[in-house]
PAZAPA-4460 file (N, C-alpha, C; in steps of 0.05 Angstrom, whole numbers, plus 32768, in hexadecimal, padded with zeros to 4 digits):
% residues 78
    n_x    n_y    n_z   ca_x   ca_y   ca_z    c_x    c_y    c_z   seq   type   mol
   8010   7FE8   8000   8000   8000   8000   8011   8019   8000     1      X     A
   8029   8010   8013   803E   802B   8016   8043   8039   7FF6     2      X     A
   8050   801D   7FEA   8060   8023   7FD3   804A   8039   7FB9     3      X     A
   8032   8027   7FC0   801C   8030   7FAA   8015   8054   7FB5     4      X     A
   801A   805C   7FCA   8014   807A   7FD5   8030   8082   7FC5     5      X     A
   8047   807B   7FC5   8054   8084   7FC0   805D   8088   7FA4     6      X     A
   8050   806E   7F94   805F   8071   7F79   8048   8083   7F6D     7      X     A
   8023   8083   7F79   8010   8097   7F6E   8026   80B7   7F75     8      X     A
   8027   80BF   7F8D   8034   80DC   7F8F   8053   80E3   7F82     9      X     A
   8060   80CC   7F7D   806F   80D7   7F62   806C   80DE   7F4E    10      X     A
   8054   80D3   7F47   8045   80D5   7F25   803B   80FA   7F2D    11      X     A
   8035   8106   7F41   8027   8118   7F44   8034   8131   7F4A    12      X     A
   802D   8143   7F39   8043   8156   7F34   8044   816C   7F58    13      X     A
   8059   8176   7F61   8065   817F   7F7C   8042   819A   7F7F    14      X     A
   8043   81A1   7F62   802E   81C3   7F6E   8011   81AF   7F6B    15      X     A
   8010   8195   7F61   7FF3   8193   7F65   7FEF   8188   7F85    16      X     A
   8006   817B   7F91   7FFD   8178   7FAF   7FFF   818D   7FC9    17      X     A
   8016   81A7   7FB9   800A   81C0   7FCA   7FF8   81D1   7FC7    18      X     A
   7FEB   81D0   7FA7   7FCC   81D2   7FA7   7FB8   81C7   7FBA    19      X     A
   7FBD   81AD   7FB7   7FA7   81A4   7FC4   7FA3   81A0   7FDD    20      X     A
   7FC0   81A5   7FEA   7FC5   81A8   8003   7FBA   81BA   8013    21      X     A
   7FBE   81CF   7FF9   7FB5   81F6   8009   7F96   81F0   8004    22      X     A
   7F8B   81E4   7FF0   7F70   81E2   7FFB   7F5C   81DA   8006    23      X     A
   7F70   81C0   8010   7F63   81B3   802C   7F64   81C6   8046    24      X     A
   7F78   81CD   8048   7F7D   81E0   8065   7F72   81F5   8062    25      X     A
   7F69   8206   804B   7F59   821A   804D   7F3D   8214   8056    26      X     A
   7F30   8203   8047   7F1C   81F0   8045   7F14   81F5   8060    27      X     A
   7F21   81DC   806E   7F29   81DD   8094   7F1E   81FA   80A5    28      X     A
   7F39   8204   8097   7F2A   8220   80A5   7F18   822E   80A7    29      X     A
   7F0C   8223   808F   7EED   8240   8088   7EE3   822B   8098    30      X     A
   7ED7   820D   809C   7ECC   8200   80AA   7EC7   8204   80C4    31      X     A
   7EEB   820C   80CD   7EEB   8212   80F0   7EE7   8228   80F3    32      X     A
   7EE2   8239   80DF   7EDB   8259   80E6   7EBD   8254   80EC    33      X     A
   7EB8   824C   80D6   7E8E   8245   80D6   7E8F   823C   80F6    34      X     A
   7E9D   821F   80FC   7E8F   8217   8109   7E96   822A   812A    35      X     A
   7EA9   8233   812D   7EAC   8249   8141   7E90   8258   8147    36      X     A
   7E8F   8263   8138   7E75   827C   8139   7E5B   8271   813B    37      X     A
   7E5B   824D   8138   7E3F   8247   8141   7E3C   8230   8158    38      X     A
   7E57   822D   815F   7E5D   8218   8177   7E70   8221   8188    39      X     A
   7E68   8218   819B   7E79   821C   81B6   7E9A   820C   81AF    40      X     A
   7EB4   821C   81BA   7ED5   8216   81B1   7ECE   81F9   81B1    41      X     A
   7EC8   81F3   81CE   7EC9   81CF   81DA   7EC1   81BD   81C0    42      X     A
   7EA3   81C6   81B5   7E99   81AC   81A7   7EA4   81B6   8194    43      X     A
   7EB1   81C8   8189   7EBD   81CC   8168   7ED4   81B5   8175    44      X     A
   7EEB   81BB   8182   7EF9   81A9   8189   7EF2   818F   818B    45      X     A
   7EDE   8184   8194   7EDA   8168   819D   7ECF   8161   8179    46      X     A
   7EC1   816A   8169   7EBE   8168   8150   7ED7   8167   8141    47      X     A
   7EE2   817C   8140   7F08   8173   8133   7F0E   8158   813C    48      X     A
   7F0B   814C   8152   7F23   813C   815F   7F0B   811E   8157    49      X     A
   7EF7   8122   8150   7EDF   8106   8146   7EE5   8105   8132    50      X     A
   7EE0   811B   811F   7EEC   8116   8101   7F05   810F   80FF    51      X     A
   7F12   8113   8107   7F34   810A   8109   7F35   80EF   8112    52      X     A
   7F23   80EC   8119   7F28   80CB   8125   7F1D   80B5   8113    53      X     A
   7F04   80C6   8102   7EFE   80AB   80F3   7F08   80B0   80D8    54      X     A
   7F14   80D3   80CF   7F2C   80C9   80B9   7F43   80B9   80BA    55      X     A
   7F4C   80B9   80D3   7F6F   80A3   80D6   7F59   808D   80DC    56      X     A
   7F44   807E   80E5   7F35   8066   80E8   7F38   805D   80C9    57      X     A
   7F2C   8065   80B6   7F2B   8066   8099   7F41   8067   8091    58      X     A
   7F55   8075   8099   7F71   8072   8080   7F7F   8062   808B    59      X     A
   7F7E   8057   80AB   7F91   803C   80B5   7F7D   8019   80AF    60      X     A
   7F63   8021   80AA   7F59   800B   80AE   7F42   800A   8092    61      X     A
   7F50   8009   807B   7F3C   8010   805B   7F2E   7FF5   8062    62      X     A
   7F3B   7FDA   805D   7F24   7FCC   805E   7F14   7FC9   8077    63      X     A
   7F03   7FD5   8085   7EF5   7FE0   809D   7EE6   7FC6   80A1    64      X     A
   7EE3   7FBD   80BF   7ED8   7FA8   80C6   7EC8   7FB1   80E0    65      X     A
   7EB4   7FAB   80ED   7EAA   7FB4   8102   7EB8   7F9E   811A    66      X     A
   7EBE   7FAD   812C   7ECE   7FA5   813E   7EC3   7F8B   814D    67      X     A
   7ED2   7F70   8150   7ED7   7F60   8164   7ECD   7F60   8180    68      X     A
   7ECB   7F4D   8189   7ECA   7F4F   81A7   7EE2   7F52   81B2    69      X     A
   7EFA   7F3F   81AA   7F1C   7F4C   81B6   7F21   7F69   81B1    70      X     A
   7F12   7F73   819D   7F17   7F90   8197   7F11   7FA9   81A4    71      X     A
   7EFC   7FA0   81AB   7EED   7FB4   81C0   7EED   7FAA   81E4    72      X     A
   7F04   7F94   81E3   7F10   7F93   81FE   7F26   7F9A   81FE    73      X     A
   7F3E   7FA2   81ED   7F52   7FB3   81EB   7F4B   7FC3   81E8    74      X     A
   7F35   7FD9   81D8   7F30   7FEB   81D7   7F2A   7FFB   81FF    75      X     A
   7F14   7FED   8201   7F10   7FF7   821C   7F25   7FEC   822C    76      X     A
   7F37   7FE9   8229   7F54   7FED   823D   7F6A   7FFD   8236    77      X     A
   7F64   8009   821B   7F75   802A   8219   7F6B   8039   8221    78      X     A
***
């Protein structure tokens, strides 16, 4: 999987991934600006840090399986 991230972003020229870079993080921002002005800091934060959890869930775990019973007994011991 490594190699295949890597040999796609060679094929891909340096200004199309700081394009698309700058327009993810702008993106972000107008989002956290919106969501500022209509939510309290805490739940904008606790919203950042949910979505963040089930994008790295999705990019560490593509073929997605609903969790085990051993899974959710290690789970509830972190």
């Amino acid at each position: 999987m490594k190699k295949a991230a890597v040999g796609i972003l060679n094929r891909v020229p340096v200004v199309c991934i700081v394009i698309g870079e700058a327009l993810v993080i702008y993106t972000a921002m107008a989002i956290a600006k919106l969501a500022f002005t209509q939510l309290d800091p805490l739940y904008s934060v606790w919203y950042r840090v949910g979505f963040m959890a089930v994008m790295l869930l999705l990019w560490r775990r593509p073929g997605f399986r609903w969790p085990t019973h051993q899974d959710r007994v290690i789970f509830s011991l972190v």
